[in-house]
py3Dmol code that shows the C-alpha trace and the ligand (Angstrom):
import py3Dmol

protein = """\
ATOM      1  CA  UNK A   1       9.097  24.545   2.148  1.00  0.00           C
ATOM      2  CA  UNK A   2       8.677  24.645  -1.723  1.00  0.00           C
ATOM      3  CA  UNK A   3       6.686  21.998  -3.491  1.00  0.00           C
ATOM      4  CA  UNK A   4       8.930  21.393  -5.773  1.00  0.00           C
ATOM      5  CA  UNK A   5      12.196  20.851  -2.898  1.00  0.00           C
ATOM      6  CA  UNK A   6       9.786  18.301  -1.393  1.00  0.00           C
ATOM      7  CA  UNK A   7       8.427  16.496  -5.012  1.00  0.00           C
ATOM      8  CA  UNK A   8      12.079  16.246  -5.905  1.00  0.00           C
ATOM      9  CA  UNK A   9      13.028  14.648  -3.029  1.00  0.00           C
ATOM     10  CA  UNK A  10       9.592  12.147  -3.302  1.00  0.00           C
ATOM     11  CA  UNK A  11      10.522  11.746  -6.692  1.00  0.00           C
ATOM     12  CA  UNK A  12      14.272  10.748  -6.117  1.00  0.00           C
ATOM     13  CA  UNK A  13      13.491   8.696  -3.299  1.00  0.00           C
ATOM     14  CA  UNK A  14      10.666   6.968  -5.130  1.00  0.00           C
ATOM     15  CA  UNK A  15      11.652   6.367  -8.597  1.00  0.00           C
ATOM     16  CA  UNK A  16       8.404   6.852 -10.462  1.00  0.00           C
ATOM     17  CA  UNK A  17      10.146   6.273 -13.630  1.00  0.00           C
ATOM     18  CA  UNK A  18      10.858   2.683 -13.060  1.00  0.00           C
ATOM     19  CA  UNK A  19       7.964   2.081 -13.168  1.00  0.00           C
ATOM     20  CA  UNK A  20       4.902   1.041 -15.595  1.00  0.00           C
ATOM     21  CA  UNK A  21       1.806   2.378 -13.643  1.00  0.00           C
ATOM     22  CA  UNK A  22      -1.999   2.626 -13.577  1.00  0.00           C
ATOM     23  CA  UNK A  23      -1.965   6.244 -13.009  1.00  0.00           C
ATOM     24  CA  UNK A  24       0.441   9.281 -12.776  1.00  0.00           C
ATOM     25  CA  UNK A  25       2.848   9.160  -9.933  1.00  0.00           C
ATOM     26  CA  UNK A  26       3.950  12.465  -7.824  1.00  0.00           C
ATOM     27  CA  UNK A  27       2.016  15.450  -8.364  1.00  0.00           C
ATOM     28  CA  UNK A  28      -1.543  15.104  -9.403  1.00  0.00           C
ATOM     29  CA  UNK A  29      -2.872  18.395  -8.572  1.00  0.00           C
ATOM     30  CA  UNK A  30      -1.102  21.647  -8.322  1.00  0.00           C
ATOM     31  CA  UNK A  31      -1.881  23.637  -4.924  1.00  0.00           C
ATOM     32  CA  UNK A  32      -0.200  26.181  -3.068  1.00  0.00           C
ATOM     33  CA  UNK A  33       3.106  27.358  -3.836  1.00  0.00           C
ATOM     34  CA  UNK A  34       4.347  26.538   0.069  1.00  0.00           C
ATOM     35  CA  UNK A  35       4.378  23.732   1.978  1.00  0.00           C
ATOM     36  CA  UNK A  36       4.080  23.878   5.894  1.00  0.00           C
ATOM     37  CA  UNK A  37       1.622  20.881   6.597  1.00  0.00           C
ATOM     38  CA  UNK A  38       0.579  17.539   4.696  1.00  0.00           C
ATOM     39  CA  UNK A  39      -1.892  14.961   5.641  1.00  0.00           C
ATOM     40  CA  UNK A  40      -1.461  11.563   4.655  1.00  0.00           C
ATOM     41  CA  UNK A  41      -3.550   8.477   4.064  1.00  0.00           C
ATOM     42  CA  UNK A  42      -4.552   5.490   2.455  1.00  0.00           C
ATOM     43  CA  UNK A  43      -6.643   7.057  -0.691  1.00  0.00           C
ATOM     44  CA  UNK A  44      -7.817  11.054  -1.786  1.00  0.00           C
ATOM     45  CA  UNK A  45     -11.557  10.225  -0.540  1.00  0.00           C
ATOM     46  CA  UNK A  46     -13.560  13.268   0.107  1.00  0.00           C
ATOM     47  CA  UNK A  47     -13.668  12.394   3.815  1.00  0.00           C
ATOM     48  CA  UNK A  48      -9.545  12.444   3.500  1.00  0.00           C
ATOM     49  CA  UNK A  49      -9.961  16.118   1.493  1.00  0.00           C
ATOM     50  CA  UNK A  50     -11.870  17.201   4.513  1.00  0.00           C
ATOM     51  CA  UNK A  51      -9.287  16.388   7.061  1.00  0.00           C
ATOM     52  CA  UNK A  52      -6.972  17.956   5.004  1.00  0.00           C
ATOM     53  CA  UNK A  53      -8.754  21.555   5.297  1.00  0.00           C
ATOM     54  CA  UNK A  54      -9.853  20.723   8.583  1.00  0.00           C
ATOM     55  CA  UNK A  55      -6.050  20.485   9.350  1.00  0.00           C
ATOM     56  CA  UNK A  56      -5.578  23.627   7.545  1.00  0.00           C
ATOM     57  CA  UNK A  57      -2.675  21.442   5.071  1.00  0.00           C
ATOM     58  CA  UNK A  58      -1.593  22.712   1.938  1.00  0.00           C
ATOM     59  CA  UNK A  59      -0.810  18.946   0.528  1.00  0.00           C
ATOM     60  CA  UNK A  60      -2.577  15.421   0.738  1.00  0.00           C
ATOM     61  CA  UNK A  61      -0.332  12.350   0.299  1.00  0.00           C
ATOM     62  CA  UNK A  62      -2.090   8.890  -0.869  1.00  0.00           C
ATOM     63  CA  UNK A  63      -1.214   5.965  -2.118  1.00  0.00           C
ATOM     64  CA  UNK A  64      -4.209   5.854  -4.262  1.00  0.00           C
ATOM     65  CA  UNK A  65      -4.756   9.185  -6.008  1.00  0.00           C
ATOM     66  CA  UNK A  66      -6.785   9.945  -8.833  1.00  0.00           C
ATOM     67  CA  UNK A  67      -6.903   9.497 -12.731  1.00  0.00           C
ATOM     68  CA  UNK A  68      -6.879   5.876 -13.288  1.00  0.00           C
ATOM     69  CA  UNK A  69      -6.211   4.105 -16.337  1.00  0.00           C
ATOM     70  CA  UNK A  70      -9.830   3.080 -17.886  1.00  0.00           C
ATOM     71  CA  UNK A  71     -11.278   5.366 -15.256  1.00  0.00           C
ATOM     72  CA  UNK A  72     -14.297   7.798 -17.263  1.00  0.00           C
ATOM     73  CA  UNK A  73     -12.010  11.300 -17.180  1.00  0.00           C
ATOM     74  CA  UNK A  74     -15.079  13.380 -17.089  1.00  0.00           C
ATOM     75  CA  UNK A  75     -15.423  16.043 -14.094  1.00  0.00           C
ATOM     76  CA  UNK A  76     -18.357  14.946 -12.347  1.00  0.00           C
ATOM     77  CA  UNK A  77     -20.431  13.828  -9.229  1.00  0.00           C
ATOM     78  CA  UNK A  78     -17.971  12.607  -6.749  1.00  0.00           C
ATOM     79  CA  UNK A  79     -15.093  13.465  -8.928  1.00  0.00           C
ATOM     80  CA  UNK A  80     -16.253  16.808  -9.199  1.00  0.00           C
ATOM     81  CA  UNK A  81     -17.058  17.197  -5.913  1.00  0.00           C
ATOM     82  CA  UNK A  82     -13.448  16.196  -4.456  1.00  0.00           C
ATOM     83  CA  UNK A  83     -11.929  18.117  -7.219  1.00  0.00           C
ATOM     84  CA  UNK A  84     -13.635  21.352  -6.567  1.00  0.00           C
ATOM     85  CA  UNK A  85     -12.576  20.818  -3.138  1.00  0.00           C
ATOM     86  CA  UNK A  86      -8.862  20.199  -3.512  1.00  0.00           C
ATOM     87  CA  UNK A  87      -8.483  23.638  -5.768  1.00  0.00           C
ATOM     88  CA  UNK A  88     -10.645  25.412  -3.420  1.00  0.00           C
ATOM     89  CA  UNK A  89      -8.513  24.785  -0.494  1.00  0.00           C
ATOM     90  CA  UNK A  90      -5.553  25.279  -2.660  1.00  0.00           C
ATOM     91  CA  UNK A  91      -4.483  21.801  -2.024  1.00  0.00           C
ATOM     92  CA  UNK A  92      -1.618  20.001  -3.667  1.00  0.00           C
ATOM     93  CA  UNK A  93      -2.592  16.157  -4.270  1.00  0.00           C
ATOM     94  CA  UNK A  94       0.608  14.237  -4.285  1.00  0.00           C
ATOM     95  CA  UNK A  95       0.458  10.061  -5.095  1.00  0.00           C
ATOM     96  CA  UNK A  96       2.281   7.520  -5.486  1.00  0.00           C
ATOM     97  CA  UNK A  97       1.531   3.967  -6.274  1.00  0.00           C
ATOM     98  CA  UNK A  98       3.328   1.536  -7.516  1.00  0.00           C
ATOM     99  CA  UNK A  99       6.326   2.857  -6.182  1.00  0.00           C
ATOM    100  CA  UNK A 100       5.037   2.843  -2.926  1.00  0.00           C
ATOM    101  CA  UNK A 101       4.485  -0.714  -2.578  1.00  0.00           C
ATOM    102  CA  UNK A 102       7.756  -1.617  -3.807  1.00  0.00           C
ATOM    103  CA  UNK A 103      10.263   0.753  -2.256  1.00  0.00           C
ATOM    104  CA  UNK A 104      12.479  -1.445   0.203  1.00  0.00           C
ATOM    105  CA  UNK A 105      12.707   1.140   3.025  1.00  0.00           C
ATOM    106  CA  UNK A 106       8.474   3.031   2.956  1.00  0.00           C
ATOM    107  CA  UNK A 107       6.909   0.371   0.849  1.00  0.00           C
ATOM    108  CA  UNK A 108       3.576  -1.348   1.303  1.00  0.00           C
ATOM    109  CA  UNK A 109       5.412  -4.651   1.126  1.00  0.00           C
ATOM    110  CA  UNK A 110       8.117  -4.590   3.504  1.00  0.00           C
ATOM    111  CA  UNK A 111       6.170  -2.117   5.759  1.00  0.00           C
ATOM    112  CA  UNK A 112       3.497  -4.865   5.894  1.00  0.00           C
ATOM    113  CA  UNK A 113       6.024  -7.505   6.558  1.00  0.00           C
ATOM    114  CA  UNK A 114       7.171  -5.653   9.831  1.00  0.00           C
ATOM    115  CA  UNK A 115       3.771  -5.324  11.384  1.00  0.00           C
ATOM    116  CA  UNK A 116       3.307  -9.408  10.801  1.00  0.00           C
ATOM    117  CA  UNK A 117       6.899 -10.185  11.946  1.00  0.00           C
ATOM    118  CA  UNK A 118       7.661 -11.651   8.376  1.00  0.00           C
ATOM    119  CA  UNK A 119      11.456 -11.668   7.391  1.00  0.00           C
ATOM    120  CA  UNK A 120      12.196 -11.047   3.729  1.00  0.00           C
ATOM    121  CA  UNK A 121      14.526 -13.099   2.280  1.00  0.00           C
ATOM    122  CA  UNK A 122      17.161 -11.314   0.433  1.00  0.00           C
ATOM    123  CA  UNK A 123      19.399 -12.009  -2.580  1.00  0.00           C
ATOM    124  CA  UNK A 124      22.985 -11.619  -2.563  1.00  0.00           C
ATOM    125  CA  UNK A 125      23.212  -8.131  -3.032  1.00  0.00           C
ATOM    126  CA  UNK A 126      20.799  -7.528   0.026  1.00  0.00           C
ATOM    127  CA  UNK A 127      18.179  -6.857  -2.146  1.00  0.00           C
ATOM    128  CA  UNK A 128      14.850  -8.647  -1.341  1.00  0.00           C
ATOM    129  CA  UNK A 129      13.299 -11.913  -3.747  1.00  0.00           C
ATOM    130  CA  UNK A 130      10.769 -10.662  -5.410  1.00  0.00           C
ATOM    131  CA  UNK A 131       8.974 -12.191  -7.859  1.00  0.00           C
ATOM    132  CA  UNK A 132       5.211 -12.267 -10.055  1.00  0.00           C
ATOM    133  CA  UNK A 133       3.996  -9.314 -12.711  1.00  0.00           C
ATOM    134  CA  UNK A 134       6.111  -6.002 -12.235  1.00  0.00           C
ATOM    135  CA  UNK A 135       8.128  -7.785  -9.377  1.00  0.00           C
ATOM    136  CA  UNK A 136       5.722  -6.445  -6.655  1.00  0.00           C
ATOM    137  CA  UNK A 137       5.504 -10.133  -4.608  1.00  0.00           C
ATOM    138  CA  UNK A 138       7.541 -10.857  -2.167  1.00  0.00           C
ATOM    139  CA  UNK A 139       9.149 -13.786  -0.406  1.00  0.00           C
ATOM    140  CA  UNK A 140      10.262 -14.490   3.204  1.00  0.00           C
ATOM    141  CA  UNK A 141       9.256 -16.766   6.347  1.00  0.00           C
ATOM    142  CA  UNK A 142       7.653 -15.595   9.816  1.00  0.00           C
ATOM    143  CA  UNK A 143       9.921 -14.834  12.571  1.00  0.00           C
ATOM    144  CA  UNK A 144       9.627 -17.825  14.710  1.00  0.00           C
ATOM    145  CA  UNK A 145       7.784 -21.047  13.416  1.00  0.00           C
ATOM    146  CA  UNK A 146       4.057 -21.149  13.306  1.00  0.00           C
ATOM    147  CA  UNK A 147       1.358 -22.802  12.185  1.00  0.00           C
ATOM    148  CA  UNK A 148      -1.144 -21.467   9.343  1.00  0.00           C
ATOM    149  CA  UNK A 149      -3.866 -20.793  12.189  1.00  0.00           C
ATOM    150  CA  UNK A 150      -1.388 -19.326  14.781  1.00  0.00           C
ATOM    151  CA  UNK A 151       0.286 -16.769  12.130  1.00  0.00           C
ATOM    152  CA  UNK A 152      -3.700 -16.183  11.397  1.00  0.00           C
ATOM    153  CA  UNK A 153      -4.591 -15.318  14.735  1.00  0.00           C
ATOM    154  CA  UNK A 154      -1.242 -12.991  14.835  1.00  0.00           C
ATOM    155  CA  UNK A 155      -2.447 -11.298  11.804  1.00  0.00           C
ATOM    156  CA  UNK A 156      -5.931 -10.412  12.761  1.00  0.00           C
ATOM    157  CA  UNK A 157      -4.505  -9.147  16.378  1.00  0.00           C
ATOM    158  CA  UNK A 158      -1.276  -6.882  14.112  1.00  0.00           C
ATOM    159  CA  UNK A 159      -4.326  -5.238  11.555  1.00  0.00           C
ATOM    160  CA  UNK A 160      -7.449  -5.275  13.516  1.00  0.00           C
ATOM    161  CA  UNK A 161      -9.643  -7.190  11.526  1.00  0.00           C
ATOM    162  CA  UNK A 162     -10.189 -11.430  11.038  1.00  0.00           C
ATOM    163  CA  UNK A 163      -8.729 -12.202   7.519  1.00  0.00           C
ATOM    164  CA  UNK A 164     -10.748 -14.915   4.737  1.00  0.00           C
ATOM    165  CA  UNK A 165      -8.397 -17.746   4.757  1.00  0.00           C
ATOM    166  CA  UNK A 166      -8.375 -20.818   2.321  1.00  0.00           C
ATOM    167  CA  UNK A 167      -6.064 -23.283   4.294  1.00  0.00           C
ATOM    168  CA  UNK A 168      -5.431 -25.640   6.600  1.00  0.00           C
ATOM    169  CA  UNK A 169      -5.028 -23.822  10.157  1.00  0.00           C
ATOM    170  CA  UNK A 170      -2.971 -26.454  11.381  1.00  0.00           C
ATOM    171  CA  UNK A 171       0.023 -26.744   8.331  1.00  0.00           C
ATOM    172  CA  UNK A 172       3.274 -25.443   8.694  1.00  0.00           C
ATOM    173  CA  UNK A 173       3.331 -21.562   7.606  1.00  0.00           C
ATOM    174  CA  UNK A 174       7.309 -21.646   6.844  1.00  0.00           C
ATOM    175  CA  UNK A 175       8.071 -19.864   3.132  1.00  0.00           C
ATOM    176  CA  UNK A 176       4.833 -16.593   2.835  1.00  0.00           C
ATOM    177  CA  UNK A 177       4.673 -14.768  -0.183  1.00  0.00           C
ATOM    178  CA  UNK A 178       2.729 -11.544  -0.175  1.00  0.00           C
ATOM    179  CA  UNK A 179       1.290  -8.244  -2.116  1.00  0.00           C
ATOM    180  CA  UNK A 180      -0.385  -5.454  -0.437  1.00  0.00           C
ATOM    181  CA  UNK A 181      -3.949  -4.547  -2.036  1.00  0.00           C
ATOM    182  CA  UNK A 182      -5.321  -6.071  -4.984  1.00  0.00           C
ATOM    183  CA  UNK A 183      -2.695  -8.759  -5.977  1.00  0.00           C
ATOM    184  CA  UNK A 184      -5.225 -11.389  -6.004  1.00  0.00           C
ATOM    185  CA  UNK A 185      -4.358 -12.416  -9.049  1.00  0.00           C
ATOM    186  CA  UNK A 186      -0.587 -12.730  -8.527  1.00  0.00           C
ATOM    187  CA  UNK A 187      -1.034 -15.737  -6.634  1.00  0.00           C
ATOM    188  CA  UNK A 188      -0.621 -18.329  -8.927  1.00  0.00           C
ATOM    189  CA  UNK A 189       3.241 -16.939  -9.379  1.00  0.00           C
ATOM    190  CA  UNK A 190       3.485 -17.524  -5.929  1.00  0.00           C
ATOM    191  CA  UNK A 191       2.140 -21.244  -6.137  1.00  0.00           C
ATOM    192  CA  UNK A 192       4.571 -21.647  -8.720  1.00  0.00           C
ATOM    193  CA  UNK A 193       7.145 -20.353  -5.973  1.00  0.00           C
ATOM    194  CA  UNK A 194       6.458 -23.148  -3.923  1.00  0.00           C
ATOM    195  CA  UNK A 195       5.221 -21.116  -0.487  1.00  0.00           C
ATOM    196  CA  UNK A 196       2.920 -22.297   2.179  1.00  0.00           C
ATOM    197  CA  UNK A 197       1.134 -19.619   2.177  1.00  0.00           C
ATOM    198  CA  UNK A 198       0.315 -16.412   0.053  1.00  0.00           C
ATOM    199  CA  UNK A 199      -0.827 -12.930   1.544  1.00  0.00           C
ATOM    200  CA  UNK A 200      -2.535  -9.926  -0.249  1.00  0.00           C
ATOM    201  CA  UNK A 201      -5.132  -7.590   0.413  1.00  0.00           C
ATOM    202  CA  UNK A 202      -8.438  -8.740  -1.550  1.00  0.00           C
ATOM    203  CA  UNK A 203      -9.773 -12.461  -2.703  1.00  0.00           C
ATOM    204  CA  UNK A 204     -12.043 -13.422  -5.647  1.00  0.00           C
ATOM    205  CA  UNK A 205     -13.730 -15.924  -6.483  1.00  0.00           C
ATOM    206  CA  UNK A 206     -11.042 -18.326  -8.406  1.00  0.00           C
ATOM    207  CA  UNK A 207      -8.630 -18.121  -5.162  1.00  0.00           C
ATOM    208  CA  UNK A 208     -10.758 -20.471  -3.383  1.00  0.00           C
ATOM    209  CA  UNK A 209     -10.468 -22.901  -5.716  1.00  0.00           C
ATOM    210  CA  UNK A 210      -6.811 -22.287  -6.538  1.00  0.00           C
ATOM    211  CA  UNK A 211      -5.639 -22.742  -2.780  1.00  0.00           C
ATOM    212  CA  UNK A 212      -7.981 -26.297  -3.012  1.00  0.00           C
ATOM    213  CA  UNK A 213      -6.591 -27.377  -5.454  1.00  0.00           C
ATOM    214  CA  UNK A 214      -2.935 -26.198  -4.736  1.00  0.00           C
ATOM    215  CA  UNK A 215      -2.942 -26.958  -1.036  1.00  0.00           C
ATOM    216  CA  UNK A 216      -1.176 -23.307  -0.948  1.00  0.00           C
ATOM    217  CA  UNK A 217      -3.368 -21.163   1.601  1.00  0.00           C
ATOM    218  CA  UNK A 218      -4.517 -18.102   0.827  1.00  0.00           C
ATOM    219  CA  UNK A 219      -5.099 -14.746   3.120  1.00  0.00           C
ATOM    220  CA  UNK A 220      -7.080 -12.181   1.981  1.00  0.00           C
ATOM    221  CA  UNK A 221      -6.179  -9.465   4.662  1.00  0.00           C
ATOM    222  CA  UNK A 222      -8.056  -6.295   3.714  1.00  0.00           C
ATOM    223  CA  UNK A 223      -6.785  -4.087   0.889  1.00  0.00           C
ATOM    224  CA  UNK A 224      -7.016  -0.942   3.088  1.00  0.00           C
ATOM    225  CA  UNK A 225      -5.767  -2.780   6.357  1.00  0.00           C
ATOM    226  CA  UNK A 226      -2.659  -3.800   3.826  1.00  0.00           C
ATOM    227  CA  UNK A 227      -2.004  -0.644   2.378  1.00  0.00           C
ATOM    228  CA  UNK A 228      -1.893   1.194   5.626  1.00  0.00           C
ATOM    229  CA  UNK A 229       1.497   1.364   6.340  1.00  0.00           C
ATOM    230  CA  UNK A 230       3.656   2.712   3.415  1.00  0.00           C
ATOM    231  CA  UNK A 231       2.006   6.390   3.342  1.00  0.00           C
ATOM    232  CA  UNK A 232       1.982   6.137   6.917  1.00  0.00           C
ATOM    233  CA  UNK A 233       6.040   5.628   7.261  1.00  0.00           C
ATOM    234  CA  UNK A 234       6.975   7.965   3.977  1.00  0.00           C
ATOM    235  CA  UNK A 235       4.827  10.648   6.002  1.00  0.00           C
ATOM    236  CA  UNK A 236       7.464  10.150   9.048  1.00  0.00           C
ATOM    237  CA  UNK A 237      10.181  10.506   7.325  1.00  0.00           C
ATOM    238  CA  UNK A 238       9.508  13.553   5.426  1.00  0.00           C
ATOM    239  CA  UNK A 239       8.386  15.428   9.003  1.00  0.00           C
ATOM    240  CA  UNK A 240      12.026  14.231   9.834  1.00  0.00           C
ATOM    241  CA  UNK A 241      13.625  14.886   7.345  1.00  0.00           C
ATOM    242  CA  UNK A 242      12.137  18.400   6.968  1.00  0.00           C
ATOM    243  CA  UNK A 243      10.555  21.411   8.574  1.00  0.00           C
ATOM    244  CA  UNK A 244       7.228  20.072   8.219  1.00  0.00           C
ATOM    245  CA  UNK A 245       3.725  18.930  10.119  1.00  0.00           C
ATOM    246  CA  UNK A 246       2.694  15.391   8.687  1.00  0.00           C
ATOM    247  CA  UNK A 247      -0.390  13.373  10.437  1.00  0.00           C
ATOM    248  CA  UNK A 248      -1.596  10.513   8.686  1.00  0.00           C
ATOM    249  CA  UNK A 249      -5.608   9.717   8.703  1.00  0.00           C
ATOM    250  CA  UNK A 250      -6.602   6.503   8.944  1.00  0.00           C
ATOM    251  CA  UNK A 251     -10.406   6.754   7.427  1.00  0.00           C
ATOM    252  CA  UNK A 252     -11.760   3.242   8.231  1.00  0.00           C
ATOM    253  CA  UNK A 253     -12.550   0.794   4.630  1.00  0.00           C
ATOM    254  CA  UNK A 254     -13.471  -2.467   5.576  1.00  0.00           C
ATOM    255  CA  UNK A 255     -12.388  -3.927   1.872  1.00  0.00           C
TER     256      UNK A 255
END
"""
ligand_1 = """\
1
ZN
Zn -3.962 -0.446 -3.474
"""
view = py3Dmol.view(width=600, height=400)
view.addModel(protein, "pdb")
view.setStyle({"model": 0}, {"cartoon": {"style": "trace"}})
view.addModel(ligand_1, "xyz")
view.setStyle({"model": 1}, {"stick": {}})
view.zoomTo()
view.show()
C-alpha cells in the first residue's frame, strides 16, 4: 500500500494533534514510496533497524522514535549510524508516543491493564478516569481481590521479570493507578487519588520515600516490559485491517 493511505489512517486513528509531545509523532523518516511489510517494536535501536532489513520491511513502527526534545540534533555516532541505516534500506520510520499510551483501544495503558487483569474504571460516557500531567494515569481495580504481594507475584509471572516494590505485600491492592514507562514522577497525583497502589515502568530515588511516607505502594515494572504491548496490538490491527506483513520484535531491555 501507499505510505501515505497507511499514515492517514495512523494519524486518524491516533490523534497526534491532541497532543503536546516530546518529539514528532507519525512519520519521522521518509522511506520507500510502497508499503508491503513493517516491523514493529518497542524503540528504533539499531538492533530493531537490523531486523527490519533482515525482514526485508520497507517501514519500522516504535513507540519511541527519534528526535527528542533537548536531545543534541547533531548526526553522529550512534545516531549516525542508525540513520545511515534507515535511508540506506529505504526505510520509513514511523512513531508515535504519547498517543500511543493513551489511545483507549492500542494504548500502552489499557493494553498493560489487560495483561495484569486490571479493570479500568470508566466515567459516564464510557470513557476511562484518567488523571495526573497530560491525563496519561489511569485508574481501575484488579479483577478479583488480591493482596499487594499476590497481584505482585501475578505481575512478575504476566511480564517476565520480578518488579521493585515499595509496599506492604500483605495490604489490600483494591483501587491501582498506573503509567506505562517513565511516569515515575506522576505518582504523587496518584497518592492524591487515594489508590493502594501505583504502577509505572521506572522508579527513582524519591519514590521510596514517597510510598513510606504515603503508605501508597509503589511498582516499578520495567519501562520496556510496560511499553511492550501498545506497538505490539496497533501492529495487529493494521495487518488486519490491510494487505500487509507486520511482526513485532521484542529486543530484550532490562530497564
Ligand atoms: Zn516510554
Amino acid at each position: 500500500m501507499e505510505r501515505s493511505e497507511l499514515l492517514s489512517w495512523l494519524n486518524s486513528t491516533l490523534e497526534p494533534a491532541r497532543f503536546a509531545d516530546y518529539c514528532p509523532n507519525g512519520l519521522q523518516v521518509e522511506g520507500a514510496n510502497q508499503i508491503t511489510k513493517i516491523v514493529t517494536g518497542v524503540t528504533a535501536s539499531q538492533a530493531l533497524i537490523a531486523k527490519a532489513v533482515q525482514a526485508k520491511a520497507q517501514a519500522i513502527l516504535v513507540h519511541h522514535g527519534w528526535f527528542w526534545r533537548g536531545e543534541d540534533p547533531t548526526v553522529r555516532g550512534t545516531r549516525r549510524q542508525r540513520l545511515a541505516n534507515v535511508l540506506t534500506h529505504d526505510l520509513n520510520l514511523i512513531a508515535y508516543h504519547l498517543p500511543l499510551d493513551a489511545h483507549p483501544q492500542y494504548g500502552n495503558n489499557v493494553q498493560l491493564a489487560k495483561v495484569l487483569g486490571l479493570i479500568a474504571h470508566l466515567d459516564e460516557k464510557g470513557q476511562p478516569v484518567t488523571g495526573g500531567a497530560k491525563d496519561l494515569v489511569w485508574f481501575g481495580s484488579p479483577n478479583e481481590p488480591l493482596s499487594l504481594g499476590q497481584f505482585v507475584a501475578r505481575t512478575a509471572q504476566a511480564l517476565g521479570r520480578e518488579p521493585v516494590v515499595i509496599g506492604d505485600p500483605n495490604a489490600p491492592c483494591r483501587r491501582v493507578a498506573w503509567c506505562t514507562g517513565g511516569a515515575q514522577g506522576m505518582f504523587e497525583a496518584a497518592i492524591d487519588a487515594g489508590v493502594d497502589l501505583y504502577i509505572t515502568g521506572e522508579i527513582s530515588e524519591p519514590q521510596a520515600h514517597l510510598a513510606r511516607e504515603s503508605g501508597v505502594a509503589f511498582m516499578s515494572a520495567g519501562h520496556h516490559a510496560t511499553e511492550r504491548y501498545g506497538v505490539k496490538a496497533l501492529g495487529q490491527a493494521i495487518a488486519e485491517r490491510f494487505d500487509l506483513e507486520v511482526s513485532f520484535f521484542d529486543i530484550d531491555n532490562p530497564a
